[in-house]
C-alpha positions, 0 to 999 in steps of 0.5 A, spaced: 513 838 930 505 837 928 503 840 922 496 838 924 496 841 930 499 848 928 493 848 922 488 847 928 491 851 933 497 855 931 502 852 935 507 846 934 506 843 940 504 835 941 497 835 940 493 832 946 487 829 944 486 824 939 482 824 933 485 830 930 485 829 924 478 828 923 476 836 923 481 837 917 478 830 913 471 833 914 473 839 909 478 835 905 477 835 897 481 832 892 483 834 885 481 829 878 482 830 871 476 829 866 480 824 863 480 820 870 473 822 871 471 818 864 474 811 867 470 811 873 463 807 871 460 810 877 462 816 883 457 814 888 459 812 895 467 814 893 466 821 897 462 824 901 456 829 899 458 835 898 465 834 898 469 839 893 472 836 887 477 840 883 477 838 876 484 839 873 484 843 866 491 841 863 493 844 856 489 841 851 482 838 854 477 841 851 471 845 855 467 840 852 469 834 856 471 839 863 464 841 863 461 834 863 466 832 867 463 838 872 455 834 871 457 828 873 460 830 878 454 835 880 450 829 879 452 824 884 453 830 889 459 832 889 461 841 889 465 842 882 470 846 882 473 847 876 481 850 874 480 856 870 488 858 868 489 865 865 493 863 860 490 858 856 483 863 855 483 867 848 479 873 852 474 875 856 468 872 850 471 866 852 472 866 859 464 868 860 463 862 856 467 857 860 464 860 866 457 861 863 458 853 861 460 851 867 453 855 871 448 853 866 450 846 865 453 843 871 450 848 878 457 851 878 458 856 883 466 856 885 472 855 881 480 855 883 483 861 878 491 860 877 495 862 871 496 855 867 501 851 866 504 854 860 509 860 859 506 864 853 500 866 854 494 865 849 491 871 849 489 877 853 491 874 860 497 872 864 495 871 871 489 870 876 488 877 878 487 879 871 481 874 871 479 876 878 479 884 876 475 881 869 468 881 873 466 875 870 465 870 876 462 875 880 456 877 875 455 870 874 454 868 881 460 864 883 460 864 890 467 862 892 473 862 889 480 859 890 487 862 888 493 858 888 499 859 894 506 856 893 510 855 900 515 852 896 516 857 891 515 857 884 520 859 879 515 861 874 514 866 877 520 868 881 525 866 877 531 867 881 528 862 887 525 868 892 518 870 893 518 877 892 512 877 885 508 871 889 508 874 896 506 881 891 499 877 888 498 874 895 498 881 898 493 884 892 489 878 892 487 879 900 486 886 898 481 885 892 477 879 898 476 886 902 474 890 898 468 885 895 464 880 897 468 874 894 469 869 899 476 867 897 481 862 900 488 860 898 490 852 895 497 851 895 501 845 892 501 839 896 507 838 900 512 833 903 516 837 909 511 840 914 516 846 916 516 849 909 509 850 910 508 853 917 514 858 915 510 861 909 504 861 913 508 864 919 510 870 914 502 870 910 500 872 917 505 876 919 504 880 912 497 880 913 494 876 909 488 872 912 484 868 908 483 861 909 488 857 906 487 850 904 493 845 904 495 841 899 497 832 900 499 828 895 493 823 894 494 816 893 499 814 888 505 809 886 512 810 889 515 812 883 509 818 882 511 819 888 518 820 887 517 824 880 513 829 884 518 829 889 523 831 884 519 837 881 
């Protein structure tokens, strides 16, 4: 069964021509972490202009080295787009000054808004939606902005390994992206197996959510990262 084909054409029938993984290489982005992005003496000719960079914000980095990660990327002609994880953020004074950051130092105009990484939430919110209903991203002129999608499930969220809460979110997301202008897609985590992620696009659709959905592939890395991954 060919991934690559059912995202191009919606069937899982052998793609006949050659060539097929252009179109989907054309709008690939990757992710990066500040630190990361601090070893790298230069960023030119690693990516194609424009290319989107998200730029991961895992407890404990400091706004200060997520927004300079943000410039330097803006400066060698990349598209930045930075986590914005709920329960890390204290309030919504806060959020705004992340989010006023981001625009006023580094041309910031799309963000990818998860819940985090943590359990307990730091301040006054928990998940994705709140941070969407907070009106901020939309008053500062964020032009896209990105929601995670969990084809494999997430436990955090749904405890007893189903799907009911985050196909609930999913659902309500499409619903706020109908009823604004916020142009919105789903980013999933990356994957290993292509079947998983065919069925939860199969039922996506068929609950009708249709917002543009970014798939998600392990980037280079060492066997044992793979394993690890593989694993969680």
């Amino acid at each position: 069964m060919s991934l690559l084909n059912y995202l191009k054409t919606g069937s899982a029938e052998p793609a006949a021509a050659k060539g097929s993984l252009a179109p989907l290489l054309e709008n690939a982005s990757i992710e990066v972490t500040p630190k990361t992005l601090a070893k790298l003496a230069s960023l030119e000719g690693l990516l194609r202009k424009g290319t989107r960079v998200y730029i991961a914000h895992i407890d404990g980095t400091d706004i200060l080295d997520m927004v300079a990660a943000a410039k330097q990327l803006s400066r060698a002609g990349y598209r930045p787009v930075p986590h914005f994880p709920a329960r890390l953020i204290d309030n919504k004074a806060q959020l705004r000054d992340w989010a006023g950051r981001y625009v006023g130092e580094a041309g910031v105009g799309q963000a990818l808004l998860l819940g985090g990484g943590v359990h307990m939430s730091r301040g006054s919110y928990d998940s994705s939606m709140q941070l969407l209903e907070s009106g901020v991203f939309d008053q500062l002129g964020f032009t896209h902005l990105y929601v995670a999608g969990h084809p494999e499930g997430n436990r955090d969220i749904d405890p007893d390994g189903g799907d009911r809460i985050v196909s609930q979110a999913l659902s309500w997301k499409q619903a706020f992206s109908d009823r604004t202008d916020a142009e919105m897609a789903i980013v999933t985590q990356f994957m290993f197996d292509a079947q998983p992620l065919i069925s939860w696009l199969e039922k996506l659709r068929t609950s009708g959510v249709s917002l543009p959905i970014h798939v998600g592939l392990a980037g280079p890395a060492k066997l044992q990262a793979l394993i690890k991954y593989g694993l969680a």
